[in-house]
C-alpha positions as CSV (number, residue, x, y, z in Angstrom):
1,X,91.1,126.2,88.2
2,X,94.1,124.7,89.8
3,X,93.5,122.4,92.2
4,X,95.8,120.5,94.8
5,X,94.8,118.0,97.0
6,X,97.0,117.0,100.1
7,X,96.4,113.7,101.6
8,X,98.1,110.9,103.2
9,X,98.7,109.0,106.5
10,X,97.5,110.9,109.9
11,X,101.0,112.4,111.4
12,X,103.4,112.5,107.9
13,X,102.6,116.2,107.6
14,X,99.3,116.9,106.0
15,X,99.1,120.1,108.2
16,X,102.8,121.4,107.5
17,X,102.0,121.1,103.5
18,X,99.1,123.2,103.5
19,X,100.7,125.9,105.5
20,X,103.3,125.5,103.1
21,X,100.9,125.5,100.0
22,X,99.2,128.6,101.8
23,X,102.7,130.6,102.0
24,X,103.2,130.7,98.5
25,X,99.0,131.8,97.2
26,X,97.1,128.7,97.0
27,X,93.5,129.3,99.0
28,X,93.1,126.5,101.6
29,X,90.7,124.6,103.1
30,X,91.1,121.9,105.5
31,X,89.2,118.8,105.7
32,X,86.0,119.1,104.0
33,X,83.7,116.0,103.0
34,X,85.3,114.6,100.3
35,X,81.2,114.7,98.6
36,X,81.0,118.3,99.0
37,X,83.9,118.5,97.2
38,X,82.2,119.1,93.8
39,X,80.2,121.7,94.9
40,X,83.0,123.9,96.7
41,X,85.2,123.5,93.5
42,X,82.2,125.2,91.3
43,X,81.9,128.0,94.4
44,X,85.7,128.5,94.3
45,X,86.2,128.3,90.5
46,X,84.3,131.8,90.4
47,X,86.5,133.6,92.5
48,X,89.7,131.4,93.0
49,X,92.8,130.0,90.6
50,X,94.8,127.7,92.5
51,X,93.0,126.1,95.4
52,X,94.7,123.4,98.1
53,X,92.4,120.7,100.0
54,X,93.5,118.4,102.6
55,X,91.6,115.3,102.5
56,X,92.2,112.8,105.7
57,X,91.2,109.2,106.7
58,X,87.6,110.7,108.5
59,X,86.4,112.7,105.4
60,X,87.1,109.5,102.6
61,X,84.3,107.2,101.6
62,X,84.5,103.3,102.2
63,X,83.8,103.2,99.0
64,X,86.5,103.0,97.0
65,X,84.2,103.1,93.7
66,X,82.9,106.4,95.6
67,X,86.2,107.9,96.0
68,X,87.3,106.8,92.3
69,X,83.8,108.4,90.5
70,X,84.4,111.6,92.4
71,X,88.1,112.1,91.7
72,X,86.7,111.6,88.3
73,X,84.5,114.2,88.3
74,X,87.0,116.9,89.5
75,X,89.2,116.0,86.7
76,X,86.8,116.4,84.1
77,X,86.6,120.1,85.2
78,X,89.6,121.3,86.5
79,X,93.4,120.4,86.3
80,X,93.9,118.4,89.4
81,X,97.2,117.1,91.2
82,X,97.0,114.7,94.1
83,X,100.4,115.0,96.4
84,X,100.2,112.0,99.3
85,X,102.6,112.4,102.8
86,X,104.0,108.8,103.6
87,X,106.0,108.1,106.8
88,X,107.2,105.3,108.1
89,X,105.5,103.1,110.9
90,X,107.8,104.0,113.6
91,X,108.4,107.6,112.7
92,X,104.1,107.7,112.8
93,X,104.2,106.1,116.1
94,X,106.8,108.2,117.5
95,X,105.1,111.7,116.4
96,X,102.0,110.5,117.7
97,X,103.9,109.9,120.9
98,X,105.6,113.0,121.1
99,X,102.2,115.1,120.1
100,X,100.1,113.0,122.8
101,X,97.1,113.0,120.2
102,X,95.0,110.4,119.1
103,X,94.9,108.9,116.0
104,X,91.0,109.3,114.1
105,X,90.8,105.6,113.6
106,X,91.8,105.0,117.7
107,X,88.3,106.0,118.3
108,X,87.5,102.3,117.2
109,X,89.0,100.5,119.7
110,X,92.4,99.9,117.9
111,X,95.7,99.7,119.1
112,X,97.7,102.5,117.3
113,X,99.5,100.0,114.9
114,X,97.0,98.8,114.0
115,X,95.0,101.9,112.8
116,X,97.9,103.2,111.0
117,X,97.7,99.7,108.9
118,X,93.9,100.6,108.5
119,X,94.2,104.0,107.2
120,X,96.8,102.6,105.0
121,X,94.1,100.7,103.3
122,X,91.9,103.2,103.2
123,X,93.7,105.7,101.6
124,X,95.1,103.1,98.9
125,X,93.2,104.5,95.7
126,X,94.7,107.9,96.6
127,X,97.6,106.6,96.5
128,X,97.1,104.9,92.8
129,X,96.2,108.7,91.6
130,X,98.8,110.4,93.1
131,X,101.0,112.8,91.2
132,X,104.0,112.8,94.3
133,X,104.3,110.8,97.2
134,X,106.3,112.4,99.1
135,X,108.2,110.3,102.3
136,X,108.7,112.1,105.1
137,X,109.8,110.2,107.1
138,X,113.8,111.9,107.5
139,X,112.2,115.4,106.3
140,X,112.3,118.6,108.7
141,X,108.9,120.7,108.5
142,X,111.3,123.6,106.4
143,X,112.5,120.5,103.8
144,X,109.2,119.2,103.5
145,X,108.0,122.7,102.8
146,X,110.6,123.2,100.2
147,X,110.0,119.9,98.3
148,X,106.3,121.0,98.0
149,X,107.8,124.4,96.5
150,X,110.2,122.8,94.1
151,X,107.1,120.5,92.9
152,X,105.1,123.3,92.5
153,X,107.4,125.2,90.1
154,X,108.6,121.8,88.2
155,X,104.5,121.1,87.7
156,X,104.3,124.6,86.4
157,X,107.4,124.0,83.8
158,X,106.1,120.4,82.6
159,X,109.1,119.0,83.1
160,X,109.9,115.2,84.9
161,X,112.4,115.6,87.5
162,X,114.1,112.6,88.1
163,X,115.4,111.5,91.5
164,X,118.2,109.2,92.1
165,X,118.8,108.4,95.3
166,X,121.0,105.8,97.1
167,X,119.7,103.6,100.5
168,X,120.9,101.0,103.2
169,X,118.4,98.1,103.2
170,X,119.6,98.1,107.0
171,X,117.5,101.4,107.1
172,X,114.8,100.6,105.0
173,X,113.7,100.8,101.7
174,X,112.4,104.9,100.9
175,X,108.6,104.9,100.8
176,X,109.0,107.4,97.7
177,X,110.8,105.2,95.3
178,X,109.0,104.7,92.0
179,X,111.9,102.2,91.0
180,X,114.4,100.4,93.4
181,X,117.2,98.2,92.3
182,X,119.2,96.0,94.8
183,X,122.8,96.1,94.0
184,X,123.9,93.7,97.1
185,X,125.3,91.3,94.7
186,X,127.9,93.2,93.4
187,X,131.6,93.3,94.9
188,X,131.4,94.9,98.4
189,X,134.3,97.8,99.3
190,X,133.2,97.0,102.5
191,X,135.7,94.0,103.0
192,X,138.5,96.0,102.3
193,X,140.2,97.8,105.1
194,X,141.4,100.8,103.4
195,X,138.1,101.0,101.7
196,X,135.4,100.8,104.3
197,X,135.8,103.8,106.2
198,X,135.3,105.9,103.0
199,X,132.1,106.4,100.2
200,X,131.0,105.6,97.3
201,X,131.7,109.3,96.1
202,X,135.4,108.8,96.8
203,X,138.1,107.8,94.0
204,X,139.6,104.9,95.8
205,X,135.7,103.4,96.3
206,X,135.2,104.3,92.5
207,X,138.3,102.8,90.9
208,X,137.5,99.9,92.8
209,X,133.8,99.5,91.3
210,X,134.5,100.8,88.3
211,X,137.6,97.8,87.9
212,X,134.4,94.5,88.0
213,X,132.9,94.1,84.6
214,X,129.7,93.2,86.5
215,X,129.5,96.7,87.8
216,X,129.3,98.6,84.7
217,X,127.3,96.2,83.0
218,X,124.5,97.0,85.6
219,X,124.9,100.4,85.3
220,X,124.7,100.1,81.7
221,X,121.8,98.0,81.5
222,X,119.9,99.7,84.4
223,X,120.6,103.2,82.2
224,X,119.2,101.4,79.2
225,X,116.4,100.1,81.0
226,X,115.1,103.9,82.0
227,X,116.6,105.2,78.6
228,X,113.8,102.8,76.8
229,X,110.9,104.0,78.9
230,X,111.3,107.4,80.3
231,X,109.7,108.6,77.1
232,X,106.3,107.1,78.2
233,X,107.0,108.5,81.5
234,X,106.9,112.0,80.6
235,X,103.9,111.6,78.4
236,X,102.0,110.2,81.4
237,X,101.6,113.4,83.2
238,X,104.3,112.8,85.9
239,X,106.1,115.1,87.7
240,X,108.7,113.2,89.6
241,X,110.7,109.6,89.0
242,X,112.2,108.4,92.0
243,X,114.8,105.6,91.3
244,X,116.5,104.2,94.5
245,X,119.5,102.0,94.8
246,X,119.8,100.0,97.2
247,X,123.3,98.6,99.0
248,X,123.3,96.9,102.5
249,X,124.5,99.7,104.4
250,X,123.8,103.0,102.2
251,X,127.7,103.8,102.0
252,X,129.4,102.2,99.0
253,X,127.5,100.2,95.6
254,X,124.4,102.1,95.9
255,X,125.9,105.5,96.5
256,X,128.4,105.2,93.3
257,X,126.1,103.6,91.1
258,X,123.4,106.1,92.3
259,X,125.6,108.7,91.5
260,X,126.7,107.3,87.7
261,X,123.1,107.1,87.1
262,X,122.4,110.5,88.0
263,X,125.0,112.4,86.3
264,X,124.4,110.5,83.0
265,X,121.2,111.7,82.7
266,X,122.0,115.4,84.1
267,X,124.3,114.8,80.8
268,X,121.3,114.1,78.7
269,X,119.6,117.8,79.4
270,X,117.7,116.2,82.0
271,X,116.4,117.6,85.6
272,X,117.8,115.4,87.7
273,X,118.5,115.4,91.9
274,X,120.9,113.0,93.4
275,X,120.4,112.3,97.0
276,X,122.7,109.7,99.4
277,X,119.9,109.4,102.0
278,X,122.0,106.7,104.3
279,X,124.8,109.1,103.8
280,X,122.9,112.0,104.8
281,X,121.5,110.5,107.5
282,X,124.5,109.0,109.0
283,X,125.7,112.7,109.2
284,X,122.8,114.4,110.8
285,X,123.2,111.5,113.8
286,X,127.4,111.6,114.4
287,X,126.4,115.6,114.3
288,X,123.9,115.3,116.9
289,X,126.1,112.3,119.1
290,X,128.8,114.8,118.5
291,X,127.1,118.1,120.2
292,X,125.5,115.2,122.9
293,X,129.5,114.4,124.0
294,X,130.7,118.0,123.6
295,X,127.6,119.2,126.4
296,X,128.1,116.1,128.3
297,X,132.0,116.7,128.5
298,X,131.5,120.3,129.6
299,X,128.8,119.3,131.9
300,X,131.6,116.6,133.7
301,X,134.2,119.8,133.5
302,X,132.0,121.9,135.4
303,X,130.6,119.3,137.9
304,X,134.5,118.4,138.4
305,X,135.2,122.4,138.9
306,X,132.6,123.0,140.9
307,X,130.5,125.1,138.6
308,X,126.8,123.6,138.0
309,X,124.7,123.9,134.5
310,X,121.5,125.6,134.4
311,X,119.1,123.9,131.8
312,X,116.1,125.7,132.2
């Protein structure tokens, strides 16, 4: 039997992933004891094939020898994959906020910081087992969703995807990355005037990289470095590598070396997704400042007309 278990920190989406999980066949069942867990699998394994299991912070043992032997057992009788939901502190913070619940470890008397840092260390040894951790900290509920779907049918093909994926230390560093490399040292476009305003994926941007010896020489040696192990990646049962690069703002080194990485090893035969998240995210906010001015400009027309705006 097939089993899935969905953990990770109280608010990144544990509830959205086994809807999701539940959408495409898997049999779910929400927070159970992670000791009874043993004896549901052997119950389920008569009548079941691909089973999902969210585990949170108020069903997992202190213990972390407890939680260790009993992942332990599971795996010795069925194939098991672990998928963990990071966020971000204030993105947590914020969706508690919005949602107006409490967080299980605010029932101790602790401020809400400081029970997300708890949990965090509570939850540590799932993290250690986990298959894909999976940051949602920029995802929509129908992104998220997919992801889980796209793991799903890469776990059933065997196969390591491999994410690249570029990042503004001014944002912060992606919660998901197996591998980041910090590529502030290198010549910045940045400083030149025709050059800032653009990307990383444009030519002008790319002939100017491309032009510092230093530049290609980390490319080179960062593609050797994942060349030499990525063979002992694939045997270790993985199904995702995330390698982020990291630039100051997200717009320029990181997104063209990024970019080099990833298409040299879509080159190679490899499954391989290349993601700008700085860039992307840049784009969803001037989109949403942009529909902000255009209401707020017809709003002023109106008022200045004489017409008013219903909202409700």
């Amino acid at each position: 039997m097939e089993i899935i278990i969905i953990s990770g920190r109280s608010g990144a989406g544990k509830s959205v992933a086994l809807r999701a999980l539940e959408d495409t066949g898997y049999y779910c069942v929400d927070n159970i004891p992670l000791d009874l867990l043993p004896q549901l699998t052997d119950i389920l394994s008569q009548s079941q094939s691909s089973v999902a299991i969210s585990l949170d912070i108020r069903n997992i043992p202190n213990s972390a020898n407890s939680l260790e032997q009993t992942l332990s057992t599971l795996q010795n009788h069925h194939q098991i994959k672990i998928i963990f939901l990071e966020a971000d502190h204030a993105t947590l913070i914020r969706r508690y906020s919005d949602s107006r619940r409490l967080h299980p470890l605010s029932l101790k008397d602790l401020s809400l910081e400081a029970a997300i840092d708890e949990e965090y260390r509570y939850l540590e040894p799932l993290i250690q087992h986990a298959n894909l951790i999976l940051d949602t900290t920029h995802l929509s509920t129908h992104i998220l969703a997919e992801r889980l779907r796209e793991f799903l049918r890469d776990n059933s093909e065997k196969e390591l995807k491999i994410i690249v994926e570029s990042f503004g230390f001014k944002y912060g560093i992606p919660l998901d990355a197996d591998y980041v490399f910090d590529v502030r040292f290198l010549p910045n476009p940045h400083w030149d005037p025709t050059l800032r305003p653009m990307t990383g994926l444009e030519a002008p941007v790319a002939e100017f990289l491309n032009s510092h010896t230093e530049v290609n020489e980390f490319i080179y040696l960062t593609r050797h470095y994942i060349d030499t192990w990525l063979p002992m990646l694939e045997k270790n049962n993985r199904s995702y590598l995330t390698i982020a690069i990291g630039c100051t703002g997200g717009k320029h080194r990181s997104v063209y070396i990024a970019q080099q990485l990833g298409e040299y090893f879509q080159a190679k035969g490899k499954t391989v997704q290349i993601q700008h998240k700085s860039l992307e995210w840049n784009k969803k906010n001037i989109k949403s400042a942009v529909i902000k001015t255009s209401f707020l400009l017809t709003a002023l027309f109106y008022t200045l007309t004489g017409f008013t705006i219903s909202l409700g």
